[in-house]
N, C-alpha and C positions, 0 to 999 in steps of 0.2 A: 592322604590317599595311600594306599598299600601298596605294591607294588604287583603283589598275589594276587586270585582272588579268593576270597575268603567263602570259604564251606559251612554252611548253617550257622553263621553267626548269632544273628538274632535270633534263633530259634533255641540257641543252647543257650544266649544269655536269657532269655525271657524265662526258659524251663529252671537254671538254676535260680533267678531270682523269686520265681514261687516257691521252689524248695526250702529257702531262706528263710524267705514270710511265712510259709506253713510250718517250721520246725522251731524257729529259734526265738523266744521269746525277747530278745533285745530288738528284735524287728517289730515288735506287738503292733496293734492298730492303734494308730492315734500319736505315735513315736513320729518324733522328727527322723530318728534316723530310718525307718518304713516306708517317712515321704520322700528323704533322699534316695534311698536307693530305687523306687519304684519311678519317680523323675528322671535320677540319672545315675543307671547303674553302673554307665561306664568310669566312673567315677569311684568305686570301690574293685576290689581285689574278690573279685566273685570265688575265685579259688580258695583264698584263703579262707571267705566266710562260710565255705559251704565244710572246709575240716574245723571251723571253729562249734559248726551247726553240729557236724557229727560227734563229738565230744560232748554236747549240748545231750546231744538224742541217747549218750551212752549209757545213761542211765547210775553214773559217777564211777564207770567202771575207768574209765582212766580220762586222764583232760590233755587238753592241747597246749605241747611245749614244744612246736615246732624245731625238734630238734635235730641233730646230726642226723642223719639214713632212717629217720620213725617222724612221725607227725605228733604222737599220741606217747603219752607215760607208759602206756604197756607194749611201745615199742613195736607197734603197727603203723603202718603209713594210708595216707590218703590219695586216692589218686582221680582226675579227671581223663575222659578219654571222649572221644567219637567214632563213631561207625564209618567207615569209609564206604559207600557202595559202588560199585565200582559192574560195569555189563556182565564182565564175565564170571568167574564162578570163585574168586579172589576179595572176597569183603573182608575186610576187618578194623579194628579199632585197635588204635594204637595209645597202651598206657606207656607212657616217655618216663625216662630218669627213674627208672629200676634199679640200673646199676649204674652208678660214677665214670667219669671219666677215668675214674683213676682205677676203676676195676671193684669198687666195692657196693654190693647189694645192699638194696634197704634192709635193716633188720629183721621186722615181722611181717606179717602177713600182709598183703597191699586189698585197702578197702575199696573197689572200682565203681564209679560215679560215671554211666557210660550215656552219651547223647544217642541215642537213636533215631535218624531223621525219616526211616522207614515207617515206624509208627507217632513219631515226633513226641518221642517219651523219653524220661531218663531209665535206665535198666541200671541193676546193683548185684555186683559181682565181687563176694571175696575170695581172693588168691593165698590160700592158706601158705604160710612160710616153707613147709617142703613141696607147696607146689611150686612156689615162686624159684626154688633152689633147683629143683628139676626142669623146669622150663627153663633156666636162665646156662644150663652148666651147658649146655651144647652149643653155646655162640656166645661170643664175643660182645652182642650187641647192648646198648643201654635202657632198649623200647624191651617191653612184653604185647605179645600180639594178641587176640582175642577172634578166633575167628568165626565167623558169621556163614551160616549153610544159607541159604536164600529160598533154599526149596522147603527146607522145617521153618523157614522164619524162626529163627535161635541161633544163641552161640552156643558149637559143638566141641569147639578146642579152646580154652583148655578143660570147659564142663564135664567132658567125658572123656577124655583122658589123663587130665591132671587132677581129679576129684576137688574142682573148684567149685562155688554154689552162687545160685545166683539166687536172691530175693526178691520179693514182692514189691517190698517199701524201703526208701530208707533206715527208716527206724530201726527194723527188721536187720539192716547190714549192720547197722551202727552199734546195736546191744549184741551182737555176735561179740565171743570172745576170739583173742588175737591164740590161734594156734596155727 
């Protein structure tokens, strides 16, 4: 038992595990591993399959070498995040391990995989690398924020002021090239 209590759990595991089955063909129907993970998902590394899915979906533009500060060969990262919603007028989602302990930022551009429990979707946001270098030079901190107007239903910052984009679909994030 956790000690927290836990915020849209099921709801982000159930959404990335269709992500999975709808994107990546090692999941196909009929596969053992499609039955393992849809039995018991807790049982795999949902993070990691969903940047193995996006290299999947990249269309061979670069693959997955989970490497030093990048996810991907052309030196973009993968990231999962949630929507915090919160009464007052302070929503946001928090993408974690931007920057190191040790003071160093991912390299390229960070691809966002964000839970939305408001409309109980996943939303897809990439943080082009001089946004991430802009957002990141003013603090210290290792999260990048994302933050959520409640009255547009959207995220406003860093969409419109860090010339970040958000997509449609997955696929849509995932064949974006890393700038």
């Amino acid at each position: 038992m956790a000690y927290y209590e836990r915020t849209n759990t099921d709801l982000r595991t159930r959404l990335l595990v269709d992500l999975i089955l709808e994107n990546n063909p090692k999941f196909a129907e009929g596969t053992q591993l499609r039955n393992a993970l849809v039995e018991h998902p807790n049982f795999f590394n949902l993070h990691h399959l969903v940047e193995d899915t996006m290299a999947v979906c990249s269309g061979g533009q670069y693959e997955f070498n989970d490497g030093i500060h990048e996810d991907f060969t052309d030196e973009s990262e993968c990231k999962t995040g949630t929507l915090y919603v919160y009464e007052n007028d302070t929503s946001f989602a928090e993408i974690s391990s931007v920057r190191s302990k040790s003071g160093v930022l991912k390299k390229g551009a960070i691809r966002c995989v964000v839970l939305n429990p408001v409309f109980e979707k996943l939303q897809f946001i990439l943080v082009p690398k001089a946004s991430v270098l802009s957002m990141m030079s003013k603090n210290k901190k290792t999260s990048l924020c994302l933050t959520w107007n409640k009255n547009q239903q959207r995220f406003t910052a860093p969409i419109d002021k860090h010339g970040c984009i958000e997509y449609n679909s997955f696929k849509e994030l995932a064949m974006e090239a890393n700038h």
